[in-house]
Backbone bond lengths (Angstrom), bond angles and torsions (degrees), N, CA, C in turn:
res aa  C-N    CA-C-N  psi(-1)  N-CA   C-N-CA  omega(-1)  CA-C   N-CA-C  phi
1 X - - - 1.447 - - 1.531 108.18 -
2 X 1.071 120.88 115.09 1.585 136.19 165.74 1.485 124.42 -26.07
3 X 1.465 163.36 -155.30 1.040 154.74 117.52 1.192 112.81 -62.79
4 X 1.600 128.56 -42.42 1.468 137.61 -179.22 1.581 90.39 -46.58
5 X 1.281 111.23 -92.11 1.302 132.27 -177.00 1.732 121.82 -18.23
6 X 1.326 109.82 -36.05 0.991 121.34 160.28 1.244 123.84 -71.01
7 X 1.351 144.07 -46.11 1.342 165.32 173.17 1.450 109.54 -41.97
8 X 1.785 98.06 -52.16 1.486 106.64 175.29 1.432 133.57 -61.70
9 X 1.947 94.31 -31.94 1.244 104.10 179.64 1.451 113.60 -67.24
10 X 1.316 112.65 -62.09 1.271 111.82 165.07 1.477 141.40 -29.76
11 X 1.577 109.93 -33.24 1.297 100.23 -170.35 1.662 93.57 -101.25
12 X 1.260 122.25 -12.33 1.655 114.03 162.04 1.415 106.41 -46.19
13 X 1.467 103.97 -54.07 1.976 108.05 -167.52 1.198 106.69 -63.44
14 X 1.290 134.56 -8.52 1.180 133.76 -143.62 2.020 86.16 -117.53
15 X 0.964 101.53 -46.54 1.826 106.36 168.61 1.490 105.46 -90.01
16 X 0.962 140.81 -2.60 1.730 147.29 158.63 2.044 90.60 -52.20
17 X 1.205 80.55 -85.03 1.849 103.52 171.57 1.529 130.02 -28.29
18 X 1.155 129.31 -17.94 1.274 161.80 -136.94 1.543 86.66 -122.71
19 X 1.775 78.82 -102.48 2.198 95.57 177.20 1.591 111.15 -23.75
20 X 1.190 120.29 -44.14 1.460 115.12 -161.48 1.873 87.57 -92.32
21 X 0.948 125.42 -56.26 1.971 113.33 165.23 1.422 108.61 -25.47
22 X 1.516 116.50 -49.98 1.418 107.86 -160.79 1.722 110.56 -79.44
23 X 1.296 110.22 -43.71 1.558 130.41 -176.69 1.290 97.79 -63.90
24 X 1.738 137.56 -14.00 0.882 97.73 152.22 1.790 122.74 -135.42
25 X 1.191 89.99 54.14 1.752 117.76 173.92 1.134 111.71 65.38
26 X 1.740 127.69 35.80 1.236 125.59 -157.03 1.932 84.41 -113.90
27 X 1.396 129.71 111.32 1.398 147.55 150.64 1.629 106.82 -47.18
28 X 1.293 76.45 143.72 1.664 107.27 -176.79 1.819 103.58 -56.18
29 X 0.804 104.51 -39.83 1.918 118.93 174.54 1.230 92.22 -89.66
30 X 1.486 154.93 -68.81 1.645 100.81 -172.48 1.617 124.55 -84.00
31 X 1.340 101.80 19.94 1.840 100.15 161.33 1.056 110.66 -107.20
32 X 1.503 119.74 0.33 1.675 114.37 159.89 1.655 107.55 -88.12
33 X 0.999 126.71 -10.95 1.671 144.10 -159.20 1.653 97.53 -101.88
34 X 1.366 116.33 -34.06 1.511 121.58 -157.63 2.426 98.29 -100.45
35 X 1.210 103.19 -36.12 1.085 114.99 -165.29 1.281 107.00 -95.77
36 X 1.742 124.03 -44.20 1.608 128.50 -175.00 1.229 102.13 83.55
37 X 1.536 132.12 51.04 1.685 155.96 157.88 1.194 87.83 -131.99
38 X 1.898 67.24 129.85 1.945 70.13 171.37 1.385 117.87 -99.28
39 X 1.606 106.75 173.81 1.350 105.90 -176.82 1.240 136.33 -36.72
40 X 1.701 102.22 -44.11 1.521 113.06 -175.70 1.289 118.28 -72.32
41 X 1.675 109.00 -19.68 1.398 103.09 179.89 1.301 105.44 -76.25
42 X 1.646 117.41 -47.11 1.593 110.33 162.48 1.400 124.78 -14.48
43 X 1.296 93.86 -63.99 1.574 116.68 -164.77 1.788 103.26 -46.23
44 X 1.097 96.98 -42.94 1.369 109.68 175.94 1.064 147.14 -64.80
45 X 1.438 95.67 -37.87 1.678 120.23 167.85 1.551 106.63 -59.94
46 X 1.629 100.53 -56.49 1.417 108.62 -161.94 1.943 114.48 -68.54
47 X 1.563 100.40 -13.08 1.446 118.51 164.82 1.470 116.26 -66.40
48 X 0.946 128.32 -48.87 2.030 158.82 -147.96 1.450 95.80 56.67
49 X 1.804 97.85 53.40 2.123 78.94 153.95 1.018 107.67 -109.46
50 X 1.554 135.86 13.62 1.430 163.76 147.46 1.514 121.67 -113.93
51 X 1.680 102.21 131.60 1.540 109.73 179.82 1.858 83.65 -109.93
52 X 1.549 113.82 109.63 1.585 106.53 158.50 1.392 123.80 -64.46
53 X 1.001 110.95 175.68 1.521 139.41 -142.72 1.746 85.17 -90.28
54 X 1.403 122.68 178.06 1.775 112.03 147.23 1.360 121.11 -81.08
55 X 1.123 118.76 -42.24 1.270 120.71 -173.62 1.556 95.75 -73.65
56 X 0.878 156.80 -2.94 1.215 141.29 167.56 1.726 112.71 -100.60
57 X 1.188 99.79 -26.97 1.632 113.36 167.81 1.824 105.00 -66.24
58 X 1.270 101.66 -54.92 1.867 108.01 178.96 1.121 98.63 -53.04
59 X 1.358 123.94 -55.38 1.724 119.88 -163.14 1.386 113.22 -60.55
60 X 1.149 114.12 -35.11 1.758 116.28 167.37 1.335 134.30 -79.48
61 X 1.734 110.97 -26.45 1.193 138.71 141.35 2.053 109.45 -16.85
62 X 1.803 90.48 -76.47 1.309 111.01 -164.78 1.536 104.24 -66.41
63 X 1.399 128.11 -26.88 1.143 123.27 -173.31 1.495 110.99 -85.06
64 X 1.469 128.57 -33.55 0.859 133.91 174.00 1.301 106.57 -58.70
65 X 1.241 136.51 -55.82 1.643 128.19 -168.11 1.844 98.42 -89.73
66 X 0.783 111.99 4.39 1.485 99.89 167.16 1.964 93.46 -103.09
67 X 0.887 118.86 -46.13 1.714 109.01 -178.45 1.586 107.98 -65.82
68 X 1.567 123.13 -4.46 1.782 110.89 179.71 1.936 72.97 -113.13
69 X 0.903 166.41 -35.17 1.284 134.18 -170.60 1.530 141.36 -38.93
């Protein structure tokens, strides 16, 4: 897989993550509130003027399916 290719993948997962925040009414502030990222970095991610880290991707990951449980 390329760097491009990679980039892309990522920022799909990164709006994968999002869609499923939104579908289930979970705000950008309480998945910065639930995870300990902050909003703006959110904000950012969910922009692509930031590719996060994993562990910061997992950490929001984990908060997200623990906040729809």
């Amino acid at each position: 897989m390329t760097k491009a290719q990679q980039s892309i993948a990522v920022q799909e997962a990164v709006q994968h993550l999002f869609e499923r925040a939104d579908g289930a009414g979970i705000t950008t502030l309480k998945l910065a509130s639930l995870s300990g990222i902050s909003r703006v970095s959110l904000s950012y991610w969910r922009n692509g003027h930031v590719t996060p880290n994993l562990g910061g991707y997992l950490r929001v990951m984990a908060a997200l399916d623990k906040a729809m449980a």
